[in-house]
C-alpha positions, -999 to 999 in steps of 0.1 A, spaced: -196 143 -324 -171 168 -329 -157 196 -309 -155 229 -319 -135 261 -303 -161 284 -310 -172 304 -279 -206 317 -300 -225 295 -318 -238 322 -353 -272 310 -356 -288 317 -322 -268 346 -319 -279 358 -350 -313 350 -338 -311 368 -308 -294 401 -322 -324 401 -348 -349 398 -321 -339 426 -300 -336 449 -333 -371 438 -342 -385 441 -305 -366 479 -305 -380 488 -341 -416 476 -326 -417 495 -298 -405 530 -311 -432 524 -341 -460 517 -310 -447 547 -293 -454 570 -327 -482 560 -331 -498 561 -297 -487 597 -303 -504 600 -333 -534 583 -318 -531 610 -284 -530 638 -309 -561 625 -332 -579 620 -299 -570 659 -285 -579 674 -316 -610 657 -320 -627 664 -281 -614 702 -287 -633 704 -324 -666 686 -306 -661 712 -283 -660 740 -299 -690 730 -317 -710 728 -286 -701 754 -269 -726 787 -271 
């Protein structure tokens, strides 16, 4: 086998910084749409509501 200076091997760190990017992009798209969903959810009860109500 041969030996090699490098400190970082490219692929796995190439892996790994594409992970956390990925895992990042997930969760901020989760945390829209759980916003989305919290807003559809509000607006929804308050319509029912209002229906309801004398």
């Amino acid at each position: 086998m041969r030996r090699t200076n490098r400190l970082v091997n490219p692929g796995p760190a190439a892996a790994t910084v594409l992970t956390l990017v990925l895992t990042v992009w997930g969760a901020s798209t989760m945390s829209g749409a759980a916003e989305h969903v919290r807003g559809a959810k509000k607006d929804a009860f308050d319509s029912i509501a209002a229906l309801t109500s004398p």
